[in-house]
N, C-alpha and C positions, 0 to 999 in steps of 0.2 A: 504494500500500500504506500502512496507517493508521502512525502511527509508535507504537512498542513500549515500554513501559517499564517493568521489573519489580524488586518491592523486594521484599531478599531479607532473613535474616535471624534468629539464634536465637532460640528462641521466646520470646517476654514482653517482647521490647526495645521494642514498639510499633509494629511493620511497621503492622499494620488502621490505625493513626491517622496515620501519617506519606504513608503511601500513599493515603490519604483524602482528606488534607490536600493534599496534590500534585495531585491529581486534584479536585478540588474547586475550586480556586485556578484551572487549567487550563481549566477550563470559563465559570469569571467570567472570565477576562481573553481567552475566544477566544470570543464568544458564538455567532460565526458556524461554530464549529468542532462537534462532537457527538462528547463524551468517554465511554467506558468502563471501569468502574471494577467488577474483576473477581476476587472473592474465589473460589482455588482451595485453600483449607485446607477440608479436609473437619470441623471446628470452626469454621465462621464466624460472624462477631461483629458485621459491615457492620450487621446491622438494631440491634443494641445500641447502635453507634456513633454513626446515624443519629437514633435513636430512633422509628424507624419499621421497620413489616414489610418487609422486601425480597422474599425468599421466591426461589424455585428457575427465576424469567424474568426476567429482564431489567428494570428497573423507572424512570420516570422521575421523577428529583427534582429541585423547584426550588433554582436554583442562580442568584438576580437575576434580569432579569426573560424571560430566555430557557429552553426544557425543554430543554436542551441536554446534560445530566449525566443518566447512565443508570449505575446499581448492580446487581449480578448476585450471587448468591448460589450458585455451580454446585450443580444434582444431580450428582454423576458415575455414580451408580447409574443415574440413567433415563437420561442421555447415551448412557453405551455401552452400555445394552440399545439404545437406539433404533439406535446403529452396527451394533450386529447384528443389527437384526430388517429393519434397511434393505440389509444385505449378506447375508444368511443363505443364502442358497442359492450364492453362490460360493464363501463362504466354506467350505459344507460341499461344494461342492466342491472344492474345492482340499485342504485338510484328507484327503477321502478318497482321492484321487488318493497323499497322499504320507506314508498310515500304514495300520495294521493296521485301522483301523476301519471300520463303515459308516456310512452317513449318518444313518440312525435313531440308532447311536451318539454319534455326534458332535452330531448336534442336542440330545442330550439334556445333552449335557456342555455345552455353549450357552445352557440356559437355567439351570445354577446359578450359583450367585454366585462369580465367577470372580475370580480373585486380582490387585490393581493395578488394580480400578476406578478410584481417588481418580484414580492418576496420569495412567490413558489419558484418563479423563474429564475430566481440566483440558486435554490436551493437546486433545482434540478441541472443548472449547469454544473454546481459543485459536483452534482452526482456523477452525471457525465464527463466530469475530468478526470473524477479518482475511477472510474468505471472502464472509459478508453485503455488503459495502461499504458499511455504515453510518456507520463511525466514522473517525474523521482522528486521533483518537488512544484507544490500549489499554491501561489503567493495571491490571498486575499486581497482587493482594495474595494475595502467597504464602505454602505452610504452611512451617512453620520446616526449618532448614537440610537434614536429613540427607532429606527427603523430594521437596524442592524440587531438589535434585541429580538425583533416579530421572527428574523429571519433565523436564529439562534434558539427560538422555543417552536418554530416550522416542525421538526420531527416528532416532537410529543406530540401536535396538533395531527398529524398525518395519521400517528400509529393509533390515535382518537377516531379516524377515518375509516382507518379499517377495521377498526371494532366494530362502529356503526354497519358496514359494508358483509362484514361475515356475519351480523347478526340477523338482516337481512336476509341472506343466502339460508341461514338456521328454521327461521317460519318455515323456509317451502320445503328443507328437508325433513320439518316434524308434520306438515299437512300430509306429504308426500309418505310418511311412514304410515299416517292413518286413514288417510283414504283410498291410498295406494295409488301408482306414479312413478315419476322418474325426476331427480331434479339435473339440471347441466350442469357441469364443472368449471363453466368457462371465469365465473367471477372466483372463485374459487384459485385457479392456478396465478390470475391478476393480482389478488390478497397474498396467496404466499410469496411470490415474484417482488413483492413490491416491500412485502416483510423484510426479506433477504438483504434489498437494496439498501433499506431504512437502519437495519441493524449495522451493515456498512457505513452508514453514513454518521450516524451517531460513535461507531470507536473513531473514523477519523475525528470526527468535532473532540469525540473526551480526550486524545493524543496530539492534537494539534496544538502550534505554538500561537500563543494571544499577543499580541505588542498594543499598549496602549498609548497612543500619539495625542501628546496635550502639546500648551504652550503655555507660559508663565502668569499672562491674564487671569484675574481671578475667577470671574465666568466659565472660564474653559475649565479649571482646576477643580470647582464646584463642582460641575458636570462628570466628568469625569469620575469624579470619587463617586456621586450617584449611579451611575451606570453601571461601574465595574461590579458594585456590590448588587446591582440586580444579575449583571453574565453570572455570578457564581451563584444563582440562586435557581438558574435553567436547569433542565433535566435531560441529557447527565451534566454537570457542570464545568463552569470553566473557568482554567484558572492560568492566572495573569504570569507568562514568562520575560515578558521585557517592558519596559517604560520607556517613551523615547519624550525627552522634551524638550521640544522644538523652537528653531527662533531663538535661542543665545545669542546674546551679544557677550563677546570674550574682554572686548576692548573699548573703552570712554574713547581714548584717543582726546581728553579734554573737554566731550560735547557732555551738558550737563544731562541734554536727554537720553543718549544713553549712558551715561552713569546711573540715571535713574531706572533702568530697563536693569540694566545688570545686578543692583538690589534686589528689583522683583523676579529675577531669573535665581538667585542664590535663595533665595524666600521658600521659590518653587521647590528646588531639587531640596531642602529639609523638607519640606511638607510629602515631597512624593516616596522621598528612601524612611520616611518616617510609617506611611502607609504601605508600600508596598515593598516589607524588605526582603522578601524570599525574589523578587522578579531581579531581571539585570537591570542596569541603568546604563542611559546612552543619551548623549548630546548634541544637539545637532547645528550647528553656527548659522546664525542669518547674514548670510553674506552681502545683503541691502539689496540683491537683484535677483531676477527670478533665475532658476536652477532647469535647461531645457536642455534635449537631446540626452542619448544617450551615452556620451561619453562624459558628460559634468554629470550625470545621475551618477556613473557608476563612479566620479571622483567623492560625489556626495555618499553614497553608500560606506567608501571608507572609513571617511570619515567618523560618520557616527558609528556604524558598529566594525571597522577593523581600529576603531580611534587614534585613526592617523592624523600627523596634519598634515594640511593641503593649502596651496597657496590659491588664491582665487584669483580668477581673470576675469571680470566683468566683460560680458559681451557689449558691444556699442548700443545702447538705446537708440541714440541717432545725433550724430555731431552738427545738425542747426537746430534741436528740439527749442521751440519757444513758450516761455512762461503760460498759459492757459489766462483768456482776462476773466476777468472774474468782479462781481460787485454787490454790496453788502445788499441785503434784502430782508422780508421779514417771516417768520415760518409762516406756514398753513394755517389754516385755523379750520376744523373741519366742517363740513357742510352737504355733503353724503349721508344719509341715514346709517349706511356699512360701508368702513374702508379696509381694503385690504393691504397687508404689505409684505411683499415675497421678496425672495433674493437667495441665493445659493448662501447655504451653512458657512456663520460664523463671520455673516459679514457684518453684523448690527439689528437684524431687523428688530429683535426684542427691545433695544435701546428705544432707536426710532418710531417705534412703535410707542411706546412709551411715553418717548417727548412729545410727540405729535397730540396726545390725551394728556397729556401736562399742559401742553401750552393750552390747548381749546377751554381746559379749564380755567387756565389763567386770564382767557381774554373775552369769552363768554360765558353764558347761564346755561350751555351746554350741560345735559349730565351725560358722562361718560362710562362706555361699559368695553373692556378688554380682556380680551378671551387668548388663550394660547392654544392652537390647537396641534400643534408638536408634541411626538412620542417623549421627547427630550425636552421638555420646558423649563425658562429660567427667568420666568417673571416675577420669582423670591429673590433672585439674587439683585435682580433692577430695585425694586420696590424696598427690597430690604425689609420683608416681612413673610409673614407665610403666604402662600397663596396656593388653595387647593380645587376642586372640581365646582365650588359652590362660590358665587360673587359672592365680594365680600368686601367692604372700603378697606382703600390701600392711601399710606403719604396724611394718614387723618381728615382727610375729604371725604364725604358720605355721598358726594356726587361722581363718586372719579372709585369704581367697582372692576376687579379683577377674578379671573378665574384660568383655572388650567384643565381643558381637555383630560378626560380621567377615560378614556375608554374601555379599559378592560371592565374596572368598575363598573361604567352603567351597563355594558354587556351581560354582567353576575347578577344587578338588579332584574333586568329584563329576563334575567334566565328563571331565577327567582319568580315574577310573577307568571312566567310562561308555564313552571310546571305544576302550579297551581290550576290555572285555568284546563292544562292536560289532564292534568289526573280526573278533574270532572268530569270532562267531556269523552274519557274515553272508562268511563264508571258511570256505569247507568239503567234505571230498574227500568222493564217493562212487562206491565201486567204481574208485581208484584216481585218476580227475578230479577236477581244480579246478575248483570253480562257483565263481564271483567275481559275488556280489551288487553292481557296483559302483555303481547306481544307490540302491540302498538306503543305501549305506556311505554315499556323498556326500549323502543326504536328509538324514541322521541327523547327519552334520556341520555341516550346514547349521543343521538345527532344534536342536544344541548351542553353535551361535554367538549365539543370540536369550539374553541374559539375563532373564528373565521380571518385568512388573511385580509386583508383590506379595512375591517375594522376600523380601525381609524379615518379614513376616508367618510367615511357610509356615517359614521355617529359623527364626526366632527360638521355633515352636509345638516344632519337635525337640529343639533346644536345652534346651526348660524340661523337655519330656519327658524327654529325658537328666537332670537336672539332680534331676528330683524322684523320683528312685527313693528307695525303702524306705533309711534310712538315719539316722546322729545328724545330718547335719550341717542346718541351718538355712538356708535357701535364700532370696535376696532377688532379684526382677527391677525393676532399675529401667527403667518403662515409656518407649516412645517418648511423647511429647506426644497429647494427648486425640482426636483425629481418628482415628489410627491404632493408638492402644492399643487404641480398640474394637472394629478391625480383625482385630488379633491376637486379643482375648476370642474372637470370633463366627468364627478360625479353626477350631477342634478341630469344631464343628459340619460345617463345611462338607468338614474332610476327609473326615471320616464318610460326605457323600454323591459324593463324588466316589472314594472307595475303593468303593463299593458300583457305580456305574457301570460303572468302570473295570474291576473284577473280573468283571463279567458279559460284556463285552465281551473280555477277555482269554479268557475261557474258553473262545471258540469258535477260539481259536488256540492250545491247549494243547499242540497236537503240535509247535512252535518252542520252542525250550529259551530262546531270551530269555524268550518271553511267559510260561514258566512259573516262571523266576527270579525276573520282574518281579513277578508273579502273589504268589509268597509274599511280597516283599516287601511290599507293598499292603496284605496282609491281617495281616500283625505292625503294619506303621501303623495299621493301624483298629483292632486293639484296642488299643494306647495311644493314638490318638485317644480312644475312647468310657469308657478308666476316666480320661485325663486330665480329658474334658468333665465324667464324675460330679465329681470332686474339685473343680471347680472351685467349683461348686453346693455343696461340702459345710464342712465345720466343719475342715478338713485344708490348709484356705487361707484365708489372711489377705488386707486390701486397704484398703488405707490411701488415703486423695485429700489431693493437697496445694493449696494455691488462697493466693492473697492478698488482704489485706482490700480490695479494691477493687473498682468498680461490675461491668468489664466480666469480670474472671476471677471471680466470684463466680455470676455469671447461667452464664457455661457451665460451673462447677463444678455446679450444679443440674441445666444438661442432660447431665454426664457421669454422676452419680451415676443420678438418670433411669435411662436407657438401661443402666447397668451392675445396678439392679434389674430390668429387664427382658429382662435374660440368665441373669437365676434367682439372680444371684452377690450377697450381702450385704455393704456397706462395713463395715468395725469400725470408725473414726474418720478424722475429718478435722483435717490440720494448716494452720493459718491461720500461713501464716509470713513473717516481715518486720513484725512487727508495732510502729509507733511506739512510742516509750520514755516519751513527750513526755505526760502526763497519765493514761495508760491502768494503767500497774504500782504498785503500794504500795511495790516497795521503797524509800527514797530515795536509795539510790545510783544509780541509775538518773534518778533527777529531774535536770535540766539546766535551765541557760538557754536556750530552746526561742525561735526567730524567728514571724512571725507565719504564714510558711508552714508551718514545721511543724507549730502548731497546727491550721491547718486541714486537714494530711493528718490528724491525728489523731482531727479530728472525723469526716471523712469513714469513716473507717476506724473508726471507734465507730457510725457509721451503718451501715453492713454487716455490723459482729459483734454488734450488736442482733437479737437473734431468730434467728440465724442457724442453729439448729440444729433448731429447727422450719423454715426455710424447704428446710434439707437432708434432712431426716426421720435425722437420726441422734442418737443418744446421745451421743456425745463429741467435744468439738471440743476440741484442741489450741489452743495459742497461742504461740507461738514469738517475741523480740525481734527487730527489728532490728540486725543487726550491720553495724560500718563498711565492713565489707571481706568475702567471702565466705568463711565457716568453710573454712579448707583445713590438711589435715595431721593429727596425731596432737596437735596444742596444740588447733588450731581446733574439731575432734571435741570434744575434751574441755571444751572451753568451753559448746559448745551444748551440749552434752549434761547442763552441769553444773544446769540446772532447767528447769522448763518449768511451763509453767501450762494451766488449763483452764475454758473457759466455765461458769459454774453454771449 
């Protein structure tokens, strides 16, 4: 079995280039060996990295003088259609065997866009990596934290599946004993086939190497500690072999800002060898400019884990790059009944999100309500207080309400009331007898133990729909990271077709009083499914993109913008935030004694807010300072918030 190693990690700490980096190095110093290097963020950035197309197979890159280094780009959309057009008929059997439906039904529910493709679809590529016996080793590059967890509890959910799926198969093999009959085999060989694979799949997960990639901000640090101690709480569990923390600065060189950076880097590594001290520790230098191709990956790779030093060579940014103009302005103030705001992991949105319901409260009678609906939320570390699934005032404002997406949670409630209403309705006298449906009662038990991928998606689309009824108050969602934000956009569509199925299919079961419970229920979802999808489209919703001035979240800020115009939905502005201090602003309190790295992020970052707003197609681009430390609290709010500026 190939050996396993997956870097985990909140989004923007640098997983794509540290996992690159590892993987890249791995393949120069094993030539004999043949490495995989396997992007399961549904945002990936590997061909950015690389500077070459990777694309949706498998691709081989020179890596010294062996082809030995192979990059993958996963579809998970074609993956698991392929899963199911290669299993489809057991699966509609199995399915029909142990519900209300018929197979025409269920084959049609089969071919929509079914919820937790990202997730099943990284899980099923992992399968078919270590499955092919290609590779001697499989180098993980995961989507950030709160998603990377669903995909890490995927095999308990699955080996849930087939309990449901052979119990199923069990009813027709005990009607089949008493009425006599035959039952097929075929779901049957499916279940054990898929048993086999599953038990594969889980020793790789419990032998696989973990690396946790943070970076010395305290958000990231937070996160992190949160996360890792839910990976050790999956089944089978897992446990933390290296820490990598990202973005040191080694050297002041004089400039006072990073002398303050290299405090909070020395801050870090005690808090990280103080938590995790059985894991390794490795370091990784921010060299002020981005780290591309494949031979500065594989110098970066030594660095932090053969811990060599390497002398850096800044590539050219561009020798006439000019200053970006730029001029003071005032923030937003909000005026959408729901604003949205997305951006690839770890670039600000929580901040931004944040200030933007700080300031509206500052400047109007707004009441404000902010929701996170990220697997990974860190609207306690902004807020500096608790903040859990229930609003609740944050900052001592009783107008200004927070809350954090809890999905598993309202899933266990909902489970909770479902098997309530089960047990009723499938226990029931007539003409003085008990019928005891108990094959049905334990199916439905069965198929309520399976936590469902996509989950997230599905409760966070109710959520917003609760959230945005007719009303004064002001609604902010701050989005999961850019892969699965557009998951949730492209949900309200999808319930649409799947209420419309589902309701046709209920209907020829209308004499069961669940099916016609269920039935109304369904069709109240589809119409705020279809006036939510109007509104989204419309002038009644706001959507802000947040992005940093740098090479590789700039290019998929382009492809999020993209795709979210081609959901019908219009961006209002994008916020460039973190932005260097170090030459780019007029005011001169802001001017420092800037070191020579600084200057050159500065350049770099004048390279990318050159044009930048023609290359986004929008009107207004924000620009926000960098601060030392992450704006947190009711001072930090009020600091960012106190100007901002904007591209001419």
């Amino acid at each position: 079995m190939p050996e396993l190693a997956f870097f985990v990690g909140k989004g923007g700490v640098g997983k794509t280039t540290v996992s690159s980096a590892y993987a890249v190095r791995l393949a120069a110093r094993q030539p004999r060996e043949r490495v995989l290097l396997v992007s399961t963020d549904p945002a990936h950035s590997l061909s950015d990295l690389f500077e070459l197309r990777i694309g949706s197979s498998p691709k081989q890159i020179p890596v010294g003088a062996r082809r030995n280094f192979t990059a993958w780009e996963i579809d998970s959309e074609h993956i698991f259609r392929s899963f199911i057009d290669q299993h489809r008929d057991e699966l509609i059997e199995a399915v029909e065997r142990g519900s209300l439906f018929t197979a025409d039904e269920i084959s049609s529910l089969l071919d929509t866009a079914l919820p937790g493709m990202s997730e099943m679809g990284a899980l099923l590529a992992i399968q078919e990596a270590i499955d092919c016996g290609k590779y001697s080793n499989i180098v993980v590059d995961t989507a950030p934290f709160g998603h990377t967890l669903r995909l890490f509890g995927l095999p308990e959910q699955f080996a849930r599946l087939l309990n449901f799926l052979e119990l199923a198969a069990e009813r027709d093999r005990v009607l089949a004993q008493h009425f006599g009959g035959s039952v097929r085999r075929q779901t049957r060989g499916f279940i054990a086939e898929w048993r086999e694979k599953l038990q594969q799949i889980r020793k790789a997960f419990a032998s696989a190497r973990l690396f946790l990639v943070t970076t010395p901000e305290e958000f990231a640090l937070n996160e992190s500690v949160r996360c890792i101690r839910e990976m050790q709480e999956v089944n089978p569990p897992l446990q933390l072999t290296g820490v990598v923390l990202n973005r040191v600065i080694r050297s002041s060189g004089g400039c006072g800002w990073c002398a303050t950076k290299i405090k909070s880097s020395a801050s870090a590594q005690r808090r990280l060898a103080k938590d995790y001290k059985k894991a390794d520790f490795y370091l990784a230098e921010d060299p002020g400019f981005p780290i591309l191709g494949a031979q500065e990956l594989k110098k970066f790779g030594d660095s932090i884990f053969g811990k060599k030093t390497v002398k850096w060579h800044s590539p050219k940014a561009s020798a006439n790059v000019r200053a970006a103009a730029i001029e003071p302005t005032e923030w937003p103030t909000l005026h959408a009944p729901l604003t949205f705001v997305l951006g690839k992991g770890g670039v600000g949105k929580t901040t931004i999100s944040a200030a933007l319901g700080f300031h509206s409260r500052q400047t109007s009678a707004n009441q404000i309500e902010i929701c996170s609906v990220d697997p990974a939320p860190s609207l306690d570390d902004v807020f500096q207080s608790e903040v859990g699934d229930k609003p609740r005032s944050v900052l001592g404002d009783r107008g200004f309400q927070a809350s954090e997406l809890d999905s598993i949670a309202l899933y266990k409630s909902w489970v909770g009331e479902m098997r309530s209403e089960i047990d009723a309705a499938t226990s029931v006298r007539h003409s003085g007898v008990r019928v005891d449906l108990s094959y049905e009662r334990r199916l439905f038990s069965e198929l309520l133990e399976i936590v469902p991928p996509g989950l997230d998606e599905v409760l966070a689309i109710f959520r917003i729909i609760e959230m945005s009824q007719p009303g004064t108050c002001k609604v902010i969602i701050d989005m999961a990271p850019t892969g699965h934000a557009l998951e949730l956009l492209r949900t309200p569509e999808r319930i649409l077709v799947w209420a419309r199925l589902l309701l046709k299919s209920l209907a020829s079961h209308r004499k069961l009083a669940l099916a016609r419970e269920a039935a109304v229920k369904i069709a109240e979802l589809e119409v705020k499914a279809r006036e939510f999808s109007h509104s989204l489209k419309s002038s009644g919703v706001a959507v802000y993109a947040v992005m940093l001035p740098e090479p590789l979240p700039d290019r998929e800020t382009e492809r999020l913008l993209r795709e979210v115009r081609e959901l019908g939905i219009n961006p209002d502005a994008v916020f460039t935030n973190r932005v260097a201090k170090s030459g780019l602003f007029p005011d001169k309190r802001l001017s420092r004694k800037s070191c020579a790295r600084c200057r050159e992020t500065a350049v770099w970052q004048m390279r990318v807010l050159s044009g930048l707003k023609k290359r986004l197609g929008v009107s207004t681009v924000y620009t926000i300072p960098a601060f030392e430390s992450g704006p947190a609290g009711k001072r930090g709010l009020r600091e960012i918030t106190k100007e901002l500026w904007e591209l001419a």
